[in-house]
C-alpha positions in Angstrom: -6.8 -5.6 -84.7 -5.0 -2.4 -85.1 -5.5 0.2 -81.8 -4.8 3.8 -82.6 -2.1 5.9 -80.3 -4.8 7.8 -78.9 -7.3 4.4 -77.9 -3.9 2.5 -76.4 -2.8 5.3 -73.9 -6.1 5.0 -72.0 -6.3 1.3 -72.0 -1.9 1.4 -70.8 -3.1 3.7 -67.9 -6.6 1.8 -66.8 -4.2 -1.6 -66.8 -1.9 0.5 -64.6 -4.3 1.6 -62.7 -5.7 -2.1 -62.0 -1.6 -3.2 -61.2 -1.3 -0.5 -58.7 -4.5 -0.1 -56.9 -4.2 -2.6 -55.0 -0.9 -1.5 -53.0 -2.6 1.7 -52.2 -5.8 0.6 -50.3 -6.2 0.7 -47.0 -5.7 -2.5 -45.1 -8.3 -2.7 -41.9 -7.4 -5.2 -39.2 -9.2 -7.0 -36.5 -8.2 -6.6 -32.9 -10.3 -8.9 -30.2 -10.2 -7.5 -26.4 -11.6 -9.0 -23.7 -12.6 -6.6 -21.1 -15.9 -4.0 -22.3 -14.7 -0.2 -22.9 -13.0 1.4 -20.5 -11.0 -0.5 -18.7 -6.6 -0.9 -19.5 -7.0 -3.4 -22.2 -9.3 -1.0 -24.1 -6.9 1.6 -23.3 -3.8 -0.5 -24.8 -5.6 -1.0 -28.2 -7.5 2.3 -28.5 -3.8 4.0 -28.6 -2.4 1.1 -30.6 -4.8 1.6 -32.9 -4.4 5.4 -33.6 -0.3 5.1 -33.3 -0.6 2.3 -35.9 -2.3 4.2 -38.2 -0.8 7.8 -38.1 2.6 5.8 -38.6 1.3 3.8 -41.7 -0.2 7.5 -43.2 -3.5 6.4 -42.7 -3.2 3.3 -45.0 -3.6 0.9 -42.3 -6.3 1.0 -39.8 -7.4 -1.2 -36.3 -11.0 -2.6 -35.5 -11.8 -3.2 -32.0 -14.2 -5.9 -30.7 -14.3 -5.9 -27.1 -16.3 -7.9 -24.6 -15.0 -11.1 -26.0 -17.2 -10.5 -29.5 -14.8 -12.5 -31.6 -14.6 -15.3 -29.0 -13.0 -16.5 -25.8 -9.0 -15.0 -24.8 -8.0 -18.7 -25.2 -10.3 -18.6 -28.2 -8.4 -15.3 -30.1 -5.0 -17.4 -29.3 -5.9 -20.3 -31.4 -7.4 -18.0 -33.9 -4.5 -15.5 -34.0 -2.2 -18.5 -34.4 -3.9 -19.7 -37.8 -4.0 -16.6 -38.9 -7.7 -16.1 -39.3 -7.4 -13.0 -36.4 -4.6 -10.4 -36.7 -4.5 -9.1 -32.9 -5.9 -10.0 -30.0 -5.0 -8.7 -26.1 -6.0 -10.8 -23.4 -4.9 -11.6 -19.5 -1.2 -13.1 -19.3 -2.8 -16.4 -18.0 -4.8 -17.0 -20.6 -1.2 -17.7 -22.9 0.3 -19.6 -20.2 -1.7 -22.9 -21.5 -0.2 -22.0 -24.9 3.5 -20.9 -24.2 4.0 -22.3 -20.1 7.1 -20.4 -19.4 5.2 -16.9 -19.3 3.5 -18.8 -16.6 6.3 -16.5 -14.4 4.8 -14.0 -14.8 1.9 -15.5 -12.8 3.6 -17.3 -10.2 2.0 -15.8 -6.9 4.0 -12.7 -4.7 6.5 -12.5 -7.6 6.2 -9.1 -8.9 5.4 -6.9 -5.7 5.0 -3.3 -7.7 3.9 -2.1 -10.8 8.2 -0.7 -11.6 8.8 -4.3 -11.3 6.2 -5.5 -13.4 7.5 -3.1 -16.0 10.8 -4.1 -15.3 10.2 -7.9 -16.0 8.0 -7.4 -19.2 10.7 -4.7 -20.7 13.9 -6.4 -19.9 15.7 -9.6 -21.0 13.1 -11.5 -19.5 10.2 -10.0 -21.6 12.1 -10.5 -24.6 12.3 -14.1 -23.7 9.5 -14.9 -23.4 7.9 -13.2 -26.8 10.2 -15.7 -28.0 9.4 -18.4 -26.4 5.2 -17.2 -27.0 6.2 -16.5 -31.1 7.7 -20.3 -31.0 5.1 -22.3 -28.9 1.7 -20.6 -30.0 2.5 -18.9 -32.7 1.8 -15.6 -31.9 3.6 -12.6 -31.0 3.1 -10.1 -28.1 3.8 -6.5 -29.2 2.7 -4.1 -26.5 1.7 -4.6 -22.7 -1.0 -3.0 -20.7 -0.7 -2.7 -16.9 -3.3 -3.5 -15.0 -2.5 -3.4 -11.2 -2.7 -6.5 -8.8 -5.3 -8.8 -9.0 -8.0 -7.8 -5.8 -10.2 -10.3 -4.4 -14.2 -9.2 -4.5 -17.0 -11.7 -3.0 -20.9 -10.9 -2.5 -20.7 -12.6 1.0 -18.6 -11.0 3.4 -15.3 -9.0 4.4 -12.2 -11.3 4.1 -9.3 -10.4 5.8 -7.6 -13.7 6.6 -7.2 -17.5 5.1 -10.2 -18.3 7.7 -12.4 -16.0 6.6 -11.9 -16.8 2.6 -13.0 -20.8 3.4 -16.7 -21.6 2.0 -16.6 -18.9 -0.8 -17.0 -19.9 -4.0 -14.3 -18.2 -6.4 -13.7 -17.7 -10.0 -10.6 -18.3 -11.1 -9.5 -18.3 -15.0 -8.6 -21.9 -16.3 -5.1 -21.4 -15.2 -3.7 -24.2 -13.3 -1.0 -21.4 -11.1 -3.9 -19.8 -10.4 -5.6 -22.5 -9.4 -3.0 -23.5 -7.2 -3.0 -20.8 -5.3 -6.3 -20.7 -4.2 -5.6 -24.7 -3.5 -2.6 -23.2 -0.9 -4.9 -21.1 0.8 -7.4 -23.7 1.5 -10.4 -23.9 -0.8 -11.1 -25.0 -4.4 -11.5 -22.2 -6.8 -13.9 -23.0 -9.7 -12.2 -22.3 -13.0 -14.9 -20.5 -15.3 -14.4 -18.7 -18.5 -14.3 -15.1 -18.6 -17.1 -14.7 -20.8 -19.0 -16.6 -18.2 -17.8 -14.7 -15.5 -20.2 -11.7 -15.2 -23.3 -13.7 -15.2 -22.0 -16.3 -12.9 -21.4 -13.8 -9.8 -24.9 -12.1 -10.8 -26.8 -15.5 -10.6 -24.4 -16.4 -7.8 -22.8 -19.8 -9.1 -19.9 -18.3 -7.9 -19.9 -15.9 -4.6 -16.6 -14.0 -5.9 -13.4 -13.5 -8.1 -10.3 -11.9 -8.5 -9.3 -8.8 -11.3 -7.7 -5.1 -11.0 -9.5 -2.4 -9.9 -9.5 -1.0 -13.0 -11.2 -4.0 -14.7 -13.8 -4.0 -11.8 -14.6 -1.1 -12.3 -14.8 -1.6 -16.3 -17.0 -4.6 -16.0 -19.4 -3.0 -13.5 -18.9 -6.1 -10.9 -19.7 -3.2 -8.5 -23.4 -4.6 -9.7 -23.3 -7.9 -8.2 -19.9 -7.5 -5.6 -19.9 -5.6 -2.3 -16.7 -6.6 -0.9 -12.7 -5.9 -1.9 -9.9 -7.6 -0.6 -6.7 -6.1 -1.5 -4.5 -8.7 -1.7 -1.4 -8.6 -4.0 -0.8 -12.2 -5.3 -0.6 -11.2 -9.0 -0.1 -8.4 -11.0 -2.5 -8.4 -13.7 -0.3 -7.7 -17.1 -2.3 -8.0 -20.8 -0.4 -8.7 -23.7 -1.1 -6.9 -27.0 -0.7 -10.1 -29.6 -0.3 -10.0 -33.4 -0.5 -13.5 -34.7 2.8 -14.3 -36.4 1.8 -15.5 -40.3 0.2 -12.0 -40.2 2.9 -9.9 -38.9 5.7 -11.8 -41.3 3.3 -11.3 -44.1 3.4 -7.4 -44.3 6.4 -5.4 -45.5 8.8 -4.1 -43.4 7.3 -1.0 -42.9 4.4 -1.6 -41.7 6.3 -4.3 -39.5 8.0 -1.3 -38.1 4.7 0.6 -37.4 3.5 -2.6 -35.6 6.3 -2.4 -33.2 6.4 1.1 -32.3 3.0 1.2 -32.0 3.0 -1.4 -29.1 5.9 0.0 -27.5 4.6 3.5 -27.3 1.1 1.9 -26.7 2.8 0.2 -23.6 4.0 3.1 -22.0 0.8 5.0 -22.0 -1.0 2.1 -20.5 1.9 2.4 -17.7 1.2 5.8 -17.1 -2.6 5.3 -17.6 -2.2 3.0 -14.6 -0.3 5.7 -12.2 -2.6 8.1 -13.2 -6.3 5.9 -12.3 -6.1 3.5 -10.5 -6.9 5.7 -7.4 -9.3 7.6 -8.3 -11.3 3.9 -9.3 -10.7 2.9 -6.0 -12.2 6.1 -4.7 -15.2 5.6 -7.6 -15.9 1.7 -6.2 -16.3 2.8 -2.5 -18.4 5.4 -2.9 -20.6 3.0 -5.4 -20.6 0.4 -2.1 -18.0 -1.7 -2.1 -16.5 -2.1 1.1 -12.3 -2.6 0.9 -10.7 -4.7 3.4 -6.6 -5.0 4.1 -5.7 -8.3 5.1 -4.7 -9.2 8.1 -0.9 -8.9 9.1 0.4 -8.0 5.8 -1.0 -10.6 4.1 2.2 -12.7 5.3 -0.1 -16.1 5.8 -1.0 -15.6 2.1 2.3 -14.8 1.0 3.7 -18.2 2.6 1.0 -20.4 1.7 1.3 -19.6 -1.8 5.5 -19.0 -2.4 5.9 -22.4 -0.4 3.4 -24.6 -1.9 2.9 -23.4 -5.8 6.8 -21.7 -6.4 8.3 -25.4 -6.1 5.0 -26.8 -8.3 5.4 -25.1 -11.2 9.7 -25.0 -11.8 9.6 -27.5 -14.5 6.8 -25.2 -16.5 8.4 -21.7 -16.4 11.9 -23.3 -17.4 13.5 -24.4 -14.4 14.1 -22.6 -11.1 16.8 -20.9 -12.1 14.5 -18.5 -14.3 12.7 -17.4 -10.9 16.1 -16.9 -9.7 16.9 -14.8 -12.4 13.5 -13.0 -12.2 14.2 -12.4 -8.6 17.8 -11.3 -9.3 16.4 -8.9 -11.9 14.2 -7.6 -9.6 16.9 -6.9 -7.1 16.1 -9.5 -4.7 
């Protein structure tokens, strides 16, 4: 068949058309968090989200699902690492089963501010252990939100010392550090999902559990918790994954946007931090919650834990010397 000049230009440009189209639609990715609106993981991908796309021109774009709507934080890890999520932000302890040596950054009385917590997850020692999290679960941690130390709430009564905390039932995520620190102080936490973890305290399975303020808050646990403890054990830090067959399968620009997204993400949510976590505090007393010091510095906490879980968990993180280096890092 013979085409004429005039019919083969407009079937050359439609077949064009067809090659190129492609490259020039907008890709939309899925993002899991675990917390409900409002709280610092929310914060971390809402800002990721809009970075990401004013630095991909609008071409690229970020869904959120939070409240744990595409599955458990241990769930988005194994999902992430097939591939079949793209990002997914989630509690450090919650990777620790995955990738053990970012169990550091949950070994108790550690990081005692949230400059040192920025310090860690910034420095050499972040870096190491993206690695190490890129290599042993195959996903990659991009940004960091900040959360603030992990406070003890219970339905019960005021805790201020170790005696006081015995015969309350506590929540604790299914991490075994974490679980060993309650184990130092004297009773057996009951490791629950966090999906679970709402409902549990409201039918009270468990009498209490430990988060940020900010995630209190967030979750509305001022609903079914009267009583704060402000103890300082861990400083809650939520990695910003990208699972790692996604991020090597998109061109370099939009590798680049990934990155600076995250980083610029992270510093918000350190700022975000500085800038609320007071005025939540203020918010939960005046909704009822009572907020307790503990007694004498917390000091019986603080050597329970150090003594008893540091030593436990060596082998896990990598070996004492990379508390040692933590430690040095931190200027101690």
């Amino acid at each position: 068949m013979k085409f004429s000049k005039n019919v083969l230009m407009p079937l050359v440009t439609a077949a064009s058309l067809l090659v190129t189209a492609p490259a020039a639609l907008a890709e939309t990715f899925k993002m899991a968090v675990g917390d409900a609106a409002g709280g610092t993981q929310w914060e971390l991908g809402t800002t990721f989200a809009k970075l990401f796309q004013q630095k991909t021109g609008g071409k690229h774009k970020v869904d959120l699902f939070p409240n744990g709507q595409l599955g458990s934080e241990e769930d988005t890890i194994n999902n992430a690492a097939m591939g079949t999520l793209d990002f997914s932000i989630l509690a450090v302890n919650n990777i620790t089963p995955f990738s053990p040596t970012v169990g550091l950054l949950t070994m108790p009385y550690l990081i005692q501010s949230a400059d040192e917590a920025k310090k860690l997850t910034q420095g050499e020692v972040g870096k190491e252990l993206t690695d190490n999290t890129v290599r042993d679960a195959g996903v990659r941690i991009v940004g960091w939100a900040y959360s603030g130390f992990r406070v003890l709430t219970n339905s019960k009564r005021p805790v201020k010392t170790l005696e006081d905390l015995k015969g309350l039932v506590i929540r604790v995520p299914k991490n075994e550090i974490m679980i060993s620190s309650y184990q130092a102080w004297g009773i057996n936490p009951t490791p629950m999902s966090w999906s679970e973890t709402f409902t549990g305290l409201q039918q009270r399975v468990v009498d209490g559990q430990d988060n940020p303020y900010i995630t209190v808050s967030a979750m509305k646990f001022y609903e079914v918790q009267k009583y704060i403890t402000n103890i300082r054990y861990i400083f809650s830090l939520e990695p910003l994954v990208v699972s790692e067959s996604v991020f090597k399968s998109q061109k370099p620009e939009v590798q680049k946007a990934i990155l600076e997204a995250g980083q610029e993400a992270t510093e918000h949510s350190f700022k975000y931090l500085l800038e609320t976590e007071e005025k939540i505090k203020k918010d939960l007393a005046a909704r009822g919650m009572q907020i307790t010091e503990p007694a004498d510095g917390e000091k019986e906490w603080i050597a329970k834990a150090t003594t008893t879980v540091w030593p436990k968990y060596y082998k896990s993180i990598g070996g004492k010397e990379k508390l040692d280096r933590a430690q040095k890092v931190l200027g101690r």
